[in-house]
Wavefront OBJ file of the C-alpha trace (Angstrom):
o trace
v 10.989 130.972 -72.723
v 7.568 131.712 -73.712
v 6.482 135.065 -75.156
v 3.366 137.098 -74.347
v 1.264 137.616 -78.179
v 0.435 140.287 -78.364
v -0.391 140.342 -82.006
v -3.900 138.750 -81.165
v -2.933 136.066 -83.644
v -3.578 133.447 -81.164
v -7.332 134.574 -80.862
v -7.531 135.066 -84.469
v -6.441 131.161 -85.064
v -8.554 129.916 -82.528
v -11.591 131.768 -83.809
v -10.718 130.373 -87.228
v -10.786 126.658 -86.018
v -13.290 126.724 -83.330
v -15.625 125.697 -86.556
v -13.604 122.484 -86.918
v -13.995 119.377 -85.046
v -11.047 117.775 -82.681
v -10.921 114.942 -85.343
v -11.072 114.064 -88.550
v -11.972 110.774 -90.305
v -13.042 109.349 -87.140
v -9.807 108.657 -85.409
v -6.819 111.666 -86.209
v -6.547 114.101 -84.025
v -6.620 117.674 -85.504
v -3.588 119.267 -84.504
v -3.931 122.838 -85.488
v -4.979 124.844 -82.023
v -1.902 123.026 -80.621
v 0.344 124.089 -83.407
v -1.153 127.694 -83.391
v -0.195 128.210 -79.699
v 2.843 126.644 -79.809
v 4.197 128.960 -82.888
v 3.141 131.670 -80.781
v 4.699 130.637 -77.351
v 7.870 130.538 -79.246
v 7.868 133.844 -81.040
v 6.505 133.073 -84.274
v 3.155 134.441 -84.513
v 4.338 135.070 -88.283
v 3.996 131.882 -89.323
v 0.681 130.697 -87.882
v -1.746 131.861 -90.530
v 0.732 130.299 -93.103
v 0.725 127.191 -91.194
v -3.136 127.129 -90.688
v -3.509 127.471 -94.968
v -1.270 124.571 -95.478
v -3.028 122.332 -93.195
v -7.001 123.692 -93.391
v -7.835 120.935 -95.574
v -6.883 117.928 -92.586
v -9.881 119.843 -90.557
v -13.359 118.569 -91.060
v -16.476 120.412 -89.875
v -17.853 120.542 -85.664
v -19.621 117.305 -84.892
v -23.633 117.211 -84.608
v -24.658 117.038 -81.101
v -26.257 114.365 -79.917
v -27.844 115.368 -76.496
v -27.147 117.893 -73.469
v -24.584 116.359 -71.340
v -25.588 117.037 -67.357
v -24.468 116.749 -64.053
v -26.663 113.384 -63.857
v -25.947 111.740 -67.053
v -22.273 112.488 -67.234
v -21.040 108.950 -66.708
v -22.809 107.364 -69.251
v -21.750 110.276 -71.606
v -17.412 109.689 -70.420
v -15.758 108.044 -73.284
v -18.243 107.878 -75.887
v -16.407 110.099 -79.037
v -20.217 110.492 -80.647
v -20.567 113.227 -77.960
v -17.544 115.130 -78.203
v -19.665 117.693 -79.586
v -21.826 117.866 -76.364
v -19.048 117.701 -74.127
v -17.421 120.644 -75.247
v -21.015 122.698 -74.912
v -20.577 121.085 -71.600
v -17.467 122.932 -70.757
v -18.549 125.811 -72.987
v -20.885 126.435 -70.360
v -18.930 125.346 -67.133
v -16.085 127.418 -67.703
v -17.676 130.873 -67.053
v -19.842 129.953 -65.143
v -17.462 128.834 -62.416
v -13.787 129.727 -63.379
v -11.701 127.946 -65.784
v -8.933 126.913 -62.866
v -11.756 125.789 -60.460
v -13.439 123.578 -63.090
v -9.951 122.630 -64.243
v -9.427 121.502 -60.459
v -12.574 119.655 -60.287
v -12.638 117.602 -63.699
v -8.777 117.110 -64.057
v -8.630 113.952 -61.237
v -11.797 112.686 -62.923
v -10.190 112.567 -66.372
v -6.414 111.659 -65.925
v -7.029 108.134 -65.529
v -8.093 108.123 -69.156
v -5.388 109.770 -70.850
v -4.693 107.147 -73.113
v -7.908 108.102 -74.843
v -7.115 110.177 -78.588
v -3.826 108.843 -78.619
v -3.036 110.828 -75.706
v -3.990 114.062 -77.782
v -6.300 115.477 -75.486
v -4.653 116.128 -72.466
v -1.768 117.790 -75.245
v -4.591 120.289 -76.281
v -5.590 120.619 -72.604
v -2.068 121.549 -72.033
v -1.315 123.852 -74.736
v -4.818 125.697 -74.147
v -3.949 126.119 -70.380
v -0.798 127.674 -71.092
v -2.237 129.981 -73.460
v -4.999 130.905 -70.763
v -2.223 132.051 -68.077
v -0.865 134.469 -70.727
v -3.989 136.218 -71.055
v -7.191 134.837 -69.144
v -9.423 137.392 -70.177
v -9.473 135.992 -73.698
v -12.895 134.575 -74.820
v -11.058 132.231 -77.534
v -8.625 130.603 -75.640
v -11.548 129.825 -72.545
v -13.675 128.929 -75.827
v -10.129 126.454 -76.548
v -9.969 124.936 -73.574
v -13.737 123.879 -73.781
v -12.680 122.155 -76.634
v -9.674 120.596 -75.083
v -11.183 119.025 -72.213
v -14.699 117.953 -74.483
v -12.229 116.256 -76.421
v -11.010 114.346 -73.318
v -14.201 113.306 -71.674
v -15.169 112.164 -75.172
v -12.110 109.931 -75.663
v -11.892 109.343 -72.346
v -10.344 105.804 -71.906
v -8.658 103.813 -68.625
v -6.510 100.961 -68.818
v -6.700 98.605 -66.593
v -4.890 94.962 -65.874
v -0.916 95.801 -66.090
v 1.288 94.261 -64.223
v 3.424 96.463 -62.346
v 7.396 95.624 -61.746
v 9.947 97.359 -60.110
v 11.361 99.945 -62.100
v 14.896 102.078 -61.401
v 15.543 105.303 -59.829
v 15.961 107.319 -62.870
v 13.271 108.044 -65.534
v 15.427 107.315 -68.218
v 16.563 104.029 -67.104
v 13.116 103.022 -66.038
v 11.884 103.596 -69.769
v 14.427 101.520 -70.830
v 13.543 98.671 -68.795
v 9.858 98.880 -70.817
v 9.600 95.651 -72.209
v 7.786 95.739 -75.835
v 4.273 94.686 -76.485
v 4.371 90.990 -78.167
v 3.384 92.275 -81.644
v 4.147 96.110 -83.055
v 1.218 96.098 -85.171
v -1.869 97.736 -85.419
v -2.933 101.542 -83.907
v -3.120 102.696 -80.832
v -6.323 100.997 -79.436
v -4.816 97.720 -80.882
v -1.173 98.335 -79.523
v -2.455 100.107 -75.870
v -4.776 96.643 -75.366
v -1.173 94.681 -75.209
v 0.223 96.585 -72.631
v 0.379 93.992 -69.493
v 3.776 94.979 -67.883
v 5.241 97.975 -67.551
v 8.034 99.062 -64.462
v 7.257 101.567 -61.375
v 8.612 104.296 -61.550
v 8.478 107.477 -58.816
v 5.762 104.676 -56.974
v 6.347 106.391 -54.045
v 6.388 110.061 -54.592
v 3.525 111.818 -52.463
v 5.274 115.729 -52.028
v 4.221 118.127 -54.816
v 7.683 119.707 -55.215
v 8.911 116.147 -55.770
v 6.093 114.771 -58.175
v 7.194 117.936 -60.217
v 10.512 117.308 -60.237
v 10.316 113.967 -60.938
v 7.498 115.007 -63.665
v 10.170 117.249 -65.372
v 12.873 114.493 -65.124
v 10.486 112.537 -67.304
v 9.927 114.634 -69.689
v 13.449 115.313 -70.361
v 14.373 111.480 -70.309
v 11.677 110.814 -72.944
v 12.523 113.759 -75.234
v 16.282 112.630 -74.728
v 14.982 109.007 -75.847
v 13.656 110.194 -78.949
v 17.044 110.715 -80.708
v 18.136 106.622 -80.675
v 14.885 105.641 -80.599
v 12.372 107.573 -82.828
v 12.706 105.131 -85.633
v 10.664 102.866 -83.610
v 7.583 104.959 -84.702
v 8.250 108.631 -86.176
v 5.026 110.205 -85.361
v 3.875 108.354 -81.814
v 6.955 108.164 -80.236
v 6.443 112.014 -79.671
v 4.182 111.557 -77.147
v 5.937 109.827 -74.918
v 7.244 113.701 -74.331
v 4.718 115.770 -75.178
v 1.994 114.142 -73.259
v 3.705 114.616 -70.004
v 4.900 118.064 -71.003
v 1.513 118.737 -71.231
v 0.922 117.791 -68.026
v 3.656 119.874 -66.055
v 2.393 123.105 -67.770
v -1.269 122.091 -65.991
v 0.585 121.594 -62.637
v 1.181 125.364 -61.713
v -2.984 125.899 -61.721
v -4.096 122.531 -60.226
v -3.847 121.441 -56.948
v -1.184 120.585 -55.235
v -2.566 117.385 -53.855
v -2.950 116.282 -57.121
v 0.969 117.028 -58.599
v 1.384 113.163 -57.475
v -1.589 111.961 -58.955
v -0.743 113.752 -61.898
v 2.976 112.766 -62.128
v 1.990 108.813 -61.866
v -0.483 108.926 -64.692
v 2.061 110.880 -67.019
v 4.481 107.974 -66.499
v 2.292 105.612 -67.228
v 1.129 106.794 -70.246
v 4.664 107.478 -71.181
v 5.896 104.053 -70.244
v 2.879 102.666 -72.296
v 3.753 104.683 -75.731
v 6.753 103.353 -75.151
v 6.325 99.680 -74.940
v 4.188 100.363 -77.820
v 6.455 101.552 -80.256
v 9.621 100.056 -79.204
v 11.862 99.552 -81.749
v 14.044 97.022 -81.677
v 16.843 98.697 -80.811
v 18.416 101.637 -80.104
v 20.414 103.532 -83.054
v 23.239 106.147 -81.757
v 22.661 109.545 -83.348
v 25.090 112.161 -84.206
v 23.190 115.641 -85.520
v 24.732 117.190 -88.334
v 26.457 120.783 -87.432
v 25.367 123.232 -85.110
v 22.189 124.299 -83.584
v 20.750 126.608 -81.222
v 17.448 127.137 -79.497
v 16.231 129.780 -82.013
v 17.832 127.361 -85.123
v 15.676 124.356 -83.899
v 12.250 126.442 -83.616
v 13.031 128.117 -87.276
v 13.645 124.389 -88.603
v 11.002 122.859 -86.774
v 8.630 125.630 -88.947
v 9.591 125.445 -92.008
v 9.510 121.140 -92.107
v 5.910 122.458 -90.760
v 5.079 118.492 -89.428
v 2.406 119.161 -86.818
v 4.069 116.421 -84.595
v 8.136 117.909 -85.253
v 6.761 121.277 -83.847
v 5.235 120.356 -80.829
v 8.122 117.901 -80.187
v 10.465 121.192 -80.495
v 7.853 123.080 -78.565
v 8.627 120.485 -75.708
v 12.271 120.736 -76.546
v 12.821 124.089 -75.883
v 10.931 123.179 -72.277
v 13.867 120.810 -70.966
v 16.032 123.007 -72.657
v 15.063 126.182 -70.779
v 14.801 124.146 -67.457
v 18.453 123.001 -68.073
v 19.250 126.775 -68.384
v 20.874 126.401 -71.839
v 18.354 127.557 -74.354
v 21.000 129.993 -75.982
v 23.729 127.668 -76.204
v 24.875 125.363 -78.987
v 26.457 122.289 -79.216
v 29.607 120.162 -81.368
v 27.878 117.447 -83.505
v 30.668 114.934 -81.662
v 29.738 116.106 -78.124
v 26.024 115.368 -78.452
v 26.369 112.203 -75.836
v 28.303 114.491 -73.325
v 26.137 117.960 -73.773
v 23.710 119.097 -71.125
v 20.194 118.729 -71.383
v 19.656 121.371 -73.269
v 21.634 120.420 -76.250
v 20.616 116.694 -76.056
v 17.077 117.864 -76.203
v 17.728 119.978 -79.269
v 19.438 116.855 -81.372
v 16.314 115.060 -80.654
v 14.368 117.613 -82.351
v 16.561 117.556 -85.273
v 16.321 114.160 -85.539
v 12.633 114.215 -85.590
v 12.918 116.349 -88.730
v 14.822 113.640 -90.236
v 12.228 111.176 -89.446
v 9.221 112.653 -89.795
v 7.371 113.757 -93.135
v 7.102 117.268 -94.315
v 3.638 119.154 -94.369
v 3.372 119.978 -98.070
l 1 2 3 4 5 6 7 8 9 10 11 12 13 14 15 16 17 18 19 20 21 22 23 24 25 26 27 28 29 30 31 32 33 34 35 36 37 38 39 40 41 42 43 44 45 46 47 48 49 50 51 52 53 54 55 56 57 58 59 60 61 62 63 64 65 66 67 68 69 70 71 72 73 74 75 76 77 78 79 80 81 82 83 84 85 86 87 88 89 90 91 92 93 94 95 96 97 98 99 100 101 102 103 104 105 106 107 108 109 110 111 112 113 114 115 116 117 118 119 120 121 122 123 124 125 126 127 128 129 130 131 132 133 134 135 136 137 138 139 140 141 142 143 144 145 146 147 148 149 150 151 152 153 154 155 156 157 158 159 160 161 162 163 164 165 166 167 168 169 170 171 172 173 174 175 176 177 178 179 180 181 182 183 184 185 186 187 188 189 190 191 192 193 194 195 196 197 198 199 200 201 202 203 204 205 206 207 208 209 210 211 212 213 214 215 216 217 218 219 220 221 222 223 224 225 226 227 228 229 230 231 232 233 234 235 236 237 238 239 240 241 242 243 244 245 246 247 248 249 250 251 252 253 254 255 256 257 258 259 260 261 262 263 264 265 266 267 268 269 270 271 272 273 274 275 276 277 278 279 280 281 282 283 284 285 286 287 288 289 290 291 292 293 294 295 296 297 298 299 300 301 302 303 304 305 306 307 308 309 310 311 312 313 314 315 316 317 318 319 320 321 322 323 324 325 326 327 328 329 330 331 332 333 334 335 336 337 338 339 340 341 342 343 344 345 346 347 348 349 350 351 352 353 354 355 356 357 358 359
């Protein structure tokens, strides 16, 4: 469950990174906001300063602006990453002016569609930054953060079009295992996400809100399940497959409800698209070592520090709370019969196994 701050650590952290821009080297995303308000959603305030020292020298300084972006040039200005600086004076402006949740409501149809854009990143940082804004709206940082989230977006804005739909199955997890690869698992992500030309349907026909966030939740616990015999197909990416539609059921409760559906068919097929794009070649059955509990799998997730293991646990703790077992534990031999909650937590651990340590 998430936990009010209020340490004002949050604002402190996003005050110390507003300075930086949302990549570095022209193509990684910086990760730190994200990290920041996920340490404190899950009680650990303590450790985001710590963190923040460790990985200050991945952040590079704002972008230069290039131009105003305006209500009449702003499609000519969608997807172009030199002017990720001037969309997030954009949003810097539009969010006080009319409301964070009404702008929110009126740019998030107009952006979905290019979620693939960053690696999927933005719409993460939208996510976290919206969740920290419905613990404590009046804060000038986090409005300030989700600016910066949704500049981010528009400025690696980027559709897909030409798949080939199939039909999928009835469950989220079976559908994502009917994915079929991409020919060759080479390459990035622009690379991989241009050989995407078949993916299944899955929840096609969902049109109730209460449904699409169902359904939306059902996906995000199938792909964080997925990650335990399937992680080695790519460490780091594979991740998203959860977190990018986790990030999109914390936007739900503030949007819309005519666009939950909307919202629920673009997380699966960004989901289904990571996933053909880091298949590996097959599955490998998992069996965690020991014990662990929901406040174990937060407290290992910190201290392996990986930017990408603690939003994965972040997510974690999500399915496990909606399964209603975030206190329990589970028998290293049970992992394939345990609830949700439990299965979700061996996925974590197995992403620390995987995935490199922040030095």
């Amino acid at each position: 469950m998430d936990i009010t701050d209020t340490s004002g650590v949050l604002d402190e952290a996003f005050e110390r990174l507003h300075a930086a821009g949302p990549e570095r080297l022209g193509r990684l995303t910086n990760h730190a906001p994200m990290v920041a308000e996920a340490l404190v959603a899950r009680g650990r305030p303590d450790a985001v300063h710590r963190w923040l020292d460790l990985y200050e020298e991945r952040l590079e300084e704002f972008p230069a602006a290039v131009a105003p972006v305006t209500d009449a040039d702003r499609a000519g200005a969608l997807g172009d990453p030199r002017r990720a600086a001037d969309w997030i004076a954009y949003f810097g402006r539009a969010l006080p002016e009319h409301g964070w949740r009404s702008v929110l409501a009126t740019w998030w149809p107009r952006l979905l569609p290019g979620m693939y854009g960053g690696a999927t990143h933005p719409v993460i940082r939208v996510g976290h930054a919206v969740r920290a804004l419905l613990r404590s709206e009046a804060s000038g940082p986090r409005l300030t953060e989700l600016a910066h989230g949704l500049g981010y977006w528009a400025a690696r804005h980027r559709p897909v079009t030409g798949i080939t739909w199939f039909p999928g199955a009835p469950q989220a997890a079976a559908s994502l295992q009917a994915v079929p690869p991409i020919r060759a698992l080479e390459g990035g992500f622009p690379a991989r996400l241009a050989r995407v030309e078949r993916l299944p349907v899955w929840a096609g026909d969902v049109t109730d809100p209460a449904t699409a966030r169902d359904r939306l939740t059902e996906l995000v616990r199938a792909a964080t399940h997925r990650y335990a015999t399937h992680g080695h197909g790519d460490a780091t990416m594979l991740v998203h497959a959860a977190t990018a539609p986790s990030a999109v059921l914390r936007v739900l409760p503030v949007l819309p409800r005519d666009l939950w559906a909307p919202s629920l068919h673009a997380a699966w097929a960004a989901t289904a698209a990571v996933t053909a794009m880091y298949a590996p070649a097959e599955a490998v059955p998992y069996v965690p070592p020991g014990r662990a509990a929901a406040g174990d799998v937060i407290e290992r997730a910190v201290e392996h520090g990986d930017e990408h293991v603690i939003k994965f646990a972040d997510t974690a703790l999500d399915v496990a709370d909606e399964a209603g077992e975030a206190d329990g534990a589970y028998e290293a031999d049970e992992v394939y019969e345990a609830e949700a909650g439990a299965r979700a937590y061996a996925a974590v651990l197995r992403s620390i196994e995987l995935g490199e340590p922040l030095a």
